[in-house]
Rosetta silent file (secondary structure, phi, psi, omega in degrees, C-alpha in Angstrom):
SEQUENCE: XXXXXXXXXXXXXXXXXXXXXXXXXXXXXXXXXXXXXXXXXXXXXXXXXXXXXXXXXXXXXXXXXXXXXXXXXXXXXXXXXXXXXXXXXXXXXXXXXXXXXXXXXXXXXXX
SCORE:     score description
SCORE:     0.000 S_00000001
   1 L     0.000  110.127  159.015    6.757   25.198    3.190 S_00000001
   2 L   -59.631  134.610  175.428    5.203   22.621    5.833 S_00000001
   3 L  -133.347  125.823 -166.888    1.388   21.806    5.055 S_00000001
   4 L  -111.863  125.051  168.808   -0.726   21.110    8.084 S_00000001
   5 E  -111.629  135.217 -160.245   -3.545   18.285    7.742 S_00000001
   6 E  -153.148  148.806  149.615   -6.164   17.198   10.558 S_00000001
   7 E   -80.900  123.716 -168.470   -8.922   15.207   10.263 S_00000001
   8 E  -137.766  150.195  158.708  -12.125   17.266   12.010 S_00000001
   9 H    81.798   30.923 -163.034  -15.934   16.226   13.089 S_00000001
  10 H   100.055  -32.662 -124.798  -15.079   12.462   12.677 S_00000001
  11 H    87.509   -6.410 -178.084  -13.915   12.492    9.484 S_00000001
  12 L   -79.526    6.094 -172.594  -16.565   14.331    7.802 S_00000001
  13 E  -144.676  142.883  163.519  -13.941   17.312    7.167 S_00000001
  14 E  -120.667  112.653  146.358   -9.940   17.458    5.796 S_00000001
  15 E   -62.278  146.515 -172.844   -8.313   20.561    7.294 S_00000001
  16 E  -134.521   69.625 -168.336   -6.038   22.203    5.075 S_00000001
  17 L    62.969   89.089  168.603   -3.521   24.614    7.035 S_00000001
  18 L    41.262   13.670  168.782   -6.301   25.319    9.657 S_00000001
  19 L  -126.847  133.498 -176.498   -8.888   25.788    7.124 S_00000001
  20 E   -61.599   95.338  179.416  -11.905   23.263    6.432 S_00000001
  21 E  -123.357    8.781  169.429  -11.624   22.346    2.566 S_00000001
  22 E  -127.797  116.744  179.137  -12.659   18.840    2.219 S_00000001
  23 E  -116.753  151.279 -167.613  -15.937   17.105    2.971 S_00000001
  24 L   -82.712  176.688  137.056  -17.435   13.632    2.787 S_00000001
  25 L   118.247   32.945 -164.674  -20.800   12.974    1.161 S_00000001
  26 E  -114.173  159.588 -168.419  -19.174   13.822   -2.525 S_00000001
  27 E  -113.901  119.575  169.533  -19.495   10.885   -5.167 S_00000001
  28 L   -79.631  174.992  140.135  -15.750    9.383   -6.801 S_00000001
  29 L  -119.905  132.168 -151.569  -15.668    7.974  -10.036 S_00000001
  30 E  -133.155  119.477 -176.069  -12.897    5.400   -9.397 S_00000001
  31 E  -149.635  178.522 -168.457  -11.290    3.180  -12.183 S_00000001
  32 L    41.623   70.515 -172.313   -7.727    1.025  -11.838 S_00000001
  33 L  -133.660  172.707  167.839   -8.729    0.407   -8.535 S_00000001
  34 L  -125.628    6.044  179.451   -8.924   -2.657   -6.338 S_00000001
  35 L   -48.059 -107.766 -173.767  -11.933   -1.311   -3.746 S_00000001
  36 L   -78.058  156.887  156.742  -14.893   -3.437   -6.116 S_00000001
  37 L   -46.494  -41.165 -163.649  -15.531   -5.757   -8.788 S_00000001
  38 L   -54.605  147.547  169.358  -17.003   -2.504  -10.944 S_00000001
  39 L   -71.261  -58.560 -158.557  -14.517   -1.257  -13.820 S_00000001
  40 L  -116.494  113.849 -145.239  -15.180    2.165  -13.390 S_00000001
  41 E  -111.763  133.897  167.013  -16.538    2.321   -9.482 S_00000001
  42 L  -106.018  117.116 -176.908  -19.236    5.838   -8.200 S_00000001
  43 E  -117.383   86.188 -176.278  -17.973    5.742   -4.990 S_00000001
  44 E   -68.882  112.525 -173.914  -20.253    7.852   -1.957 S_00000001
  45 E   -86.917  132.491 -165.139  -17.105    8.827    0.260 S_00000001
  46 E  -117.544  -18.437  174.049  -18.741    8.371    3.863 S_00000001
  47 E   150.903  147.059 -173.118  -15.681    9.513    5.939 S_00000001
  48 E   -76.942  138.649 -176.485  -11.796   10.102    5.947 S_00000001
  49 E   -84.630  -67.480 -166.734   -9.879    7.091    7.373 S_00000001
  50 E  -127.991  142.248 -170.241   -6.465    8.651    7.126 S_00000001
  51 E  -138.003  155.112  175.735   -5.214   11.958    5.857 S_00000001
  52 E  -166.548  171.027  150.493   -1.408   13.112    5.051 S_00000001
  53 E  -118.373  135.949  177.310    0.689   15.399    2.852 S_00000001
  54 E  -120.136   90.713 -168.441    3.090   14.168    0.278 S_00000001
  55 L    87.797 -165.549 -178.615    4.701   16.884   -0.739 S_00000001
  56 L   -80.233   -7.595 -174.955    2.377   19.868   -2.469 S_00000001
  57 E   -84.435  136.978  178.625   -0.165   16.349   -2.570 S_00000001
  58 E  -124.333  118.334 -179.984   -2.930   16.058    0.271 S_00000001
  59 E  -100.529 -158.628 -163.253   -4.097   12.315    0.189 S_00000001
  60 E  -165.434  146.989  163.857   -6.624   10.934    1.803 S_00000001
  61 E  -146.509  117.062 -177.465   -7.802    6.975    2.306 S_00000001
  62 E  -108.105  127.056 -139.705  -11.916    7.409    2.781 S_00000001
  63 E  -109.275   98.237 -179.050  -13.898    5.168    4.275 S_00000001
  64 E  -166.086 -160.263  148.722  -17.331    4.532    1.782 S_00000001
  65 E  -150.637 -176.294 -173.170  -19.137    2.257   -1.238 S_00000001
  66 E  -118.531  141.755 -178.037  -19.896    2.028   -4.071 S_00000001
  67 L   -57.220   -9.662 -152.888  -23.222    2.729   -5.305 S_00000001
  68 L   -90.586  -70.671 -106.846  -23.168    0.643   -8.377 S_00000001
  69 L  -149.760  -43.701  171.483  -22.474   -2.767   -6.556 S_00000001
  70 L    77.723   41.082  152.198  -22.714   -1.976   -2.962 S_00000001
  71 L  -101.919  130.028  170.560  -19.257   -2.972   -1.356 S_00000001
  72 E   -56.598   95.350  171.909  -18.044   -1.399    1.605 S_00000001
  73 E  -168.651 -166.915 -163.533  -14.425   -0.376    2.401 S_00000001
  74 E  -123.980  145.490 -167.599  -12.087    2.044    2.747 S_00000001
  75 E   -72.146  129.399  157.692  -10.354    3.244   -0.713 S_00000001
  76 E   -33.909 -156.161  178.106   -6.444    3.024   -1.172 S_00000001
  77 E   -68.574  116.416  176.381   -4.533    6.482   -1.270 S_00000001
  78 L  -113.283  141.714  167.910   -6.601    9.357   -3.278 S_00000001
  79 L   -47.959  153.369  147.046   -5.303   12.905   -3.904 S_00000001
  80 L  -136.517    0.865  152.402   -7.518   15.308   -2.977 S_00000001
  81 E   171.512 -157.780 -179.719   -5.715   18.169   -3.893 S_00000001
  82 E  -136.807  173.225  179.964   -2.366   20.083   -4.058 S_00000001
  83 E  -109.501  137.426  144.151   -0.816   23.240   -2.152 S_00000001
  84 E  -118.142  143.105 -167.246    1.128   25.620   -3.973 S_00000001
  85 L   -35.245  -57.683  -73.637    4.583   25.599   -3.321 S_00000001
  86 L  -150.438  -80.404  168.268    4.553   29.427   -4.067 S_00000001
  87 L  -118.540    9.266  174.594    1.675   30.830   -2.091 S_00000001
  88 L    98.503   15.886 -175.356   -0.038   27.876    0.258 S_00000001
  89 E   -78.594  150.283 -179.207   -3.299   28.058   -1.580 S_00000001
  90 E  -121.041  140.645  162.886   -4.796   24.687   -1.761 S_00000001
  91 E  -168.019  147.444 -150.609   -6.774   23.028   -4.327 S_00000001
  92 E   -78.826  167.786  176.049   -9.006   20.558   -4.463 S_00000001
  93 L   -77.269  141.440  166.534   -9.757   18.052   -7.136 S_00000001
  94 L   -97.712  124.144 -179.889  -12.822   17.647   -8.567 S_00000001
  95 L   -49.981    1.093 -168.804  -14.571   14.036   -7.194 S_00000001
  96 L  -124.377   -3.645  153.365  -16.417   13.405   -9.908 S_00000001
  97 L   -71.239  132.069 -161.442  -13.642   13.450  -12.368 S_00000001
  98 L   -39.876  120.687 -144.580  -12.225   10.352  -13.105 S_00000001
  99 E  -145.442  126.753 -158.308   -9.547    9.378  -10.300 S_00000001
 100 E  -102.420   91.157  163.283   -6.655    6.298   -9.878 S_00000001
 101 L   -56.920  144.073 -178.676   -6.127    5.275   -5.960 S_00000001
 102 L    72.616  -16.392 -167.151   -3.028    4.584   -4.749 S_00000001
 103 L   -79.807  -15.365 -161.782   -0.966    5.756   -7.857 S_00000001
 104 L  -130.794  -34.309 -171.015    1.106    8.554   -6.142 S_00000001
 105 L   -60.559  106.239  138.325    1.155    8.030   -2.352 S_00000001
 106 L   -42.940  174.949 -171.431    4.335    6.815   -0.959 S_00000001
 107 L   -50.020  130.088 -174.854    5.036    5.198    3.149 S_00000001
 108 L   -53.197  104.168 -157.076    2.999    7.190    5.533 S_00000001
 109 L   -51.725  141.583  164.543    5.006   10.453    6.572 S_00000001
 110 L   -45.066  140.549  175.396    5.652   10.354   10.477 S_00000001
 111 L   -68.858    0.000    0.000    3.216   12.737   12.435 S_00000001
């Protein structure tokens, strides 16, 4: 099963097979990370840089800072949820549970 991902409004939204299921303005909790100095970084996501699928995985690299410390940038790879294989329902992660950038995303699939 192909899973279709678009960036909409800017970046303030991740389509998820034509339907709007992700939005900025949600607070990370961020740890193993290299974004900040902070160990464990609350990170106000401000807008999606880049979106993909890997797999049943829908990443994201979002464009924000962190509140603690107040550095700018845009975050390696984060999930933001999965499809299932089975019936295409998607679901998202919850942001405020503790979350590792970069640990799963492989080379950026070809559009």
């Amino acid at each position: 099963m192909t899973t279709d991902v678009h960036q909409l409004d800017d970046g303030a939204w991740v389509s998820v097979n034509d339907s709007r299921e992700v939005n900025v303005s949600d607070l990370w909790r961020l740890t193993n990370h290299d974004f900040c100095s902070c160990r464990l970084a609350d990170f106000l996501a401000e807008g999606f840089v880049e979106v993909g699928a890997d797999g049943a995985n829908v990443e994201g690299r979002i464009a924000g800072r962190c509140i603690q410390c107040g550095t700018e940038g845009v975050t390696d790879w984060l999930t933001l949820g999965r499809v299932d294989p089975a019936t295409g329902e998607f679901r998202p992660v919850v942001p405020g549970s503790v979350h590792v950038p970069g640990c799963r995303r492989r080379p950026p699939l070809s559009p």
